[in-house]
C-alpha positions, 0 to 999 in steps of 0.5 A, a space after each residue: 566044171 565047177 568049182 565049190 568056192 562057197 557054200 553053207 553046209 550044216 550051220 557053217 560058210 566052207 570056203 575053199 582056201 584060195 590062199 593055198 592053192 594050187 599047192 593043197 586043195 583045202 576046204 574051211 568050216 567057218 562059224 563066226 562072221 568076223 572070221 569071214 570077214 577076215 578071211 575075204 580081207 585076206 584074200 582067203 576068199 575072192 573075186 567080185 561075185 564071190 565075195 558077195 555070195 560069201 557076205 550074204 552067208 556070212 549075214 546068215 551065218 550071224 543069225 544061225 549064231 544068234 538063235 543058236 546061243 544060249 540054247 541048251 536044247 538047241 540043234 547043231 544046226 538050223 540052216 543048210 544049203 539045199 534043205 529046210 532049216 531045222 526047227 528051233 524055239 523062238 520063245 525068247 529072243 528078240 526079233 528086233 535085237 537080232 535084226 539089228 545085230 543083222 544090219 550091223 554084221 552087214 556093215 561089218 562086211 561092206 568095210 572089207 572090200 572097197 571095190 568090188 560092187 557085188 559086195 555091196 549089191 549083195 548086202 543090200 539084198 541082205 538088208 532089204 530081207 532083214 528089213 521086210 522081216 520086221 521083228 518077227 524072228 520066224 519070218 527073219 530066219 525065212 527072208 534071210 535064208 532064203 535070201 542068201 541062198 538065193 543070191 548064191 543059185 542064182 549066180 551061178 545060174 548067171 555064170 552058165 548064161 554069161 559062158 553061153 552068150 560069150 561063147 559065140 565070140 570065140 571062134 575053133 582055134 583061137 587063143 585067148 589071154 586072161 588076165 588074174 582070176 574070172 573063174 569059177 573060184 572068183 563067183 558061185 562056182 563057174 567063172 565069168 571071163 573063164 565061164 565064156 572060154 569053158 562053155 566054148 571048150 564044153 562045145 567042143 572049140 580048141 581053145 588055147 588060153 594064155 594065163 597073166 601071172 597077175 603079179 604081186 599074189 599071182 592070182 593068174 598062176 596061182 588059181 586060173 591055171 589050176 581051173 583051166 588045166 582041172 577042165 582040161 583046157 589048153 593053158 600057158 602062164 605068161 609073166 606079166 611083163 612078157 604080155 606085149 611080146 605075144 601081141 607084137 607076135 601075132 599069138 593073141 586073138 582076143 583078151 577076156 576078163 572080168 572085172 569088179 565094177 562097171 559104171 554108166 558110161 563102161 569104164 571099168 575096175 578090174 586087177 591091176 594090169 588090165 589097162 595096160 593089156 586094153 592098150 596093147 589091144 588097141 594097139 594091135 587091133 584085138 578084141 577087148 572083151 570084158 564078163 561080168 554080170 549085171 551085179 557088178 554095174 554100178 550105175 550110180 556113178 558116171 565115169 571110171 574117175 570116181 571108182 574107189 580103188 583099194 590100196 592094199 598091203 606094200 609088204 604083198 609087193 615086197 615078198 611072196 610066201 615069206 621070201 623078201 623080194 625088196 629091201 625094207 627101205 624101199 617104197 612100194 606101190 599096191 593098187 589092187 585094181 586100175 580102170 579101163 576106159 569104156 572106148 579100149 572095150 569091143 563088148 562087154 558080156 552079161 548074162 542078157 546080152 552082148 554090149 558090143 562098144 559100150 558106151 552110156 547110152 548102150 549100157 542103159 538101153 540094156 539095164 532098161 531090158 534086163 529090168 535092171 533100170 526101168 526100160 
C-alpha cells in the first residue's frame, strides 16, 4: 500500500496533513516555501525521508514562484511531477538572482529540522543542482526539477528494496513491535521499518505488529495504526510504558524501527523511546532491528555522543489537542529523539544489504558497495 504523503502537482507541494490524522484524511496545496517550512516544523509533514523529499520540493517549489512572478503571460504552472514543464519566457530574469534566492530557500529549510540527515542530504542534492546550473535559468529550471523529482522516485524506489531485504527476517507468525511512525507517511510513500512488515504481509506471512503510542503527539497511534490497519495488517496499540510487560511476557518476537540519523560506528537517533525498547531486547534476548536507507547515515560523525537532538515544544508534553494534561508551573522535558548504542542492534536494514551487529567497520565495508564511500 502506498500512501501519498508528498508530492508536486501542477506548481504546488500536496502534503497529506498528518496532524490531523487518523480523525480526517485531508490533503493541502502548498504555494510558498516559507508555508512548507512551517508546516515540517510542526510536524504537518514528517519522518526522516519525508522531510527531505518535501524540502527538495520546496526548493522548486521557489523557483516555480520566481519565474512565475510578475509575469502577465504566464501558465498557471510550470512544473509537474510525472510531465514535462510547461514552457515559459526567460527574456528577463535573472539566472543568477534566482539561484541565490535558491540556495537561500535551502538554508531556510536546513533550520527546521535539526536531526534527521535526509533533510541535509536532500538539500545538498538540491544545492549541487542549482550550483551546476550556473546562471542560465533554463538549465536551473531542468537541474532543479529533475533533481527534486529524482530524489522523490528514487526513495521510494529505496523503500520497496528495504521491505524486500528486511522481509527475509521475519518469519510466518511472528509479532513484531514498532516504535512511532516508519511508514509510508514518514518517506515517499512506503515506509522503511513498516515497509519490511508490509512486504512480508504482501508475501503472504501473518504478521501481527504492536504499535507504541510513541508519547507526547502519538505518532504510533495516531499514524502507524492508521497505515497498518488501511493494508489490513493485524495491529495492536500498546502505551508506551506497558512495552516491558509484552517483553516480560513472551509476546515480542522481534522490534523494528526506523531511525533519523546513523553514524560511523552504528549509533543511532530515532523517536524518543527507542533506547528504552533496545534495552528491553537485550534484556530478554529479541532481536533489535533498525530500517533506514543510506540517506540517513552520516558518516561524518564517529559515535551517537555528537548527534543533535532537537528539543522541542514543552507545552507538546503538557497538553494534547487543546486539553491540559500538567499545571502550568510544572516543568517538562521534550526531547524529540534519543540515541541507541550500535551494540543493542542485531542488524540494520538498507536498501543494499543487511548489516547484521553493525559496527564501524561493517558499516564502511557496505558504504564502500553501496558506492556510498569509495570501497
Amino acid at each position: 500500500m502506498i500512501v501519498r504523503t508528498v508530492d508536486y502537482i501542477k506548481g504546488k507541494v500536496v502534503i497529506l496533513d498528518q496532524i490531523l490524522l487518523p480523525t480526517e484524511e485531508k490533503y493541502v496545496e502548498i504555494g510558498y516555501p516559507e508555508e512548507l517550512a512551517a508546516a515540517i516544523r510542526i510536524l504537518r509533514v514528517r519522518g526522516a525521508p519525508a522531510i527531505g523529499v518535501a524540502a527538495a520540493h520546496g526548493v522548486l517549489l521557489a523557483l516555480e514562484n520566481e519565474i512565475l512572478a510578475g509575469r502577465k503571460d504566464a501558465p498557471d504552472h510550470i512544473f509537474d511531477h510525472g510531465s514535462d514543464a510547461a514552457g515559459f519566457d526567460i527574456e528577463g530574469l535573472d539566472g543568477a538572482a534566482i539561484a541565490a534566492k535558491l540556495l537561500e530557500t535551502a538554508d531556510m529549510f536546513a533550520a527546521t529540522r535539526p536531526t534527521a540527515v535526509n533533510l541535509f542530504w536532500a538539500l545538498e542534492r538540491m544545492r549541487k543542482a542549482i550550483e551546476r546550473s550556473g546562471s542560465d535559468i533554463a538549465l536551473l529550471a531542468e537541474n532543479v526539477s529533475a533533481e527534486a523529482f529524482a530524489i522523490h522516485d528514487g526513495e521510494l524506489e529505496t523503500d520497496h528494496r528495504i521491505g524486500e531485504n528486511g522481509a527475509v527476517l521475519l518469519r510466518d507468525g511472528m509479532t513484531v513491535l514498532t516504535h512511532c511512525n516508519a511508514g509510508g507517511l514518514a518517506t515517499a510513500g512506503y515506509g522503511t521499518a513498516l515497509a519490511v512488515i508490509k512486504t512480508a504481509h504482501e508475501q503472504g506471512k501473518r504478521i501481527s505488529v504492536y504499535a507504541c503510542e510513541t508519547r507526547p503527539l502519538l505518532q504510533g497511534a495516531r499514524l502507524t495504526a492508521w497505515e497498518l490497519t488501511r493494508a489490513g495488517i493485524d495491529v495492536t496499540v500498546l502505551c508506551d510504558n506497558a512495552a516491558a510487560s509484552l517483553f516480560a511476557a513472551g509476546r515480542i518476537d522481534a522490534v523494528m524501527t526506523g531511525a533519523d540519523r546513523i553514524v560511523t560506528n552504528g549509533d543511532l537517533a530515532n523517536k524518543i523511546g527507542t533506547l528504552g525498547l533496545a534495552v528491553l531486547c537485550g534484556k530478554y534476548g529479541v532481536p533489535m532491528y533498525i530500517a533506514a536507507p543510506w540517506s540517513t547515515f552520516d558518516l561524518s560523525i564517529e559515535d551517537g555522543s555528537s548527534i543533535p537532538i532537537e528539543e522541542r515544544d514543552p507545552g507538546e508534553v503538557k497538553s494534547f489537542a487543546g486539553v491540559k494534561t500538567a499545571p502550568d508551573e510544572a516543568r517538562a522535558y521534550n526531547p524529540a529523539f534519543d540515541v541507541t548504542p550500535a551494540g543493542f542492534l542485531t542488524a540494520i536494514i538498507t536498501e543494499t544489504c543487511v548489516i547484521e551487529s553493525p559496527d564501524a567497520k561493517k558499516i564502511s565495508a557496505a558504504a564502500g558497495k553501496a558506492g556510498i564511500l569509495p570501497a
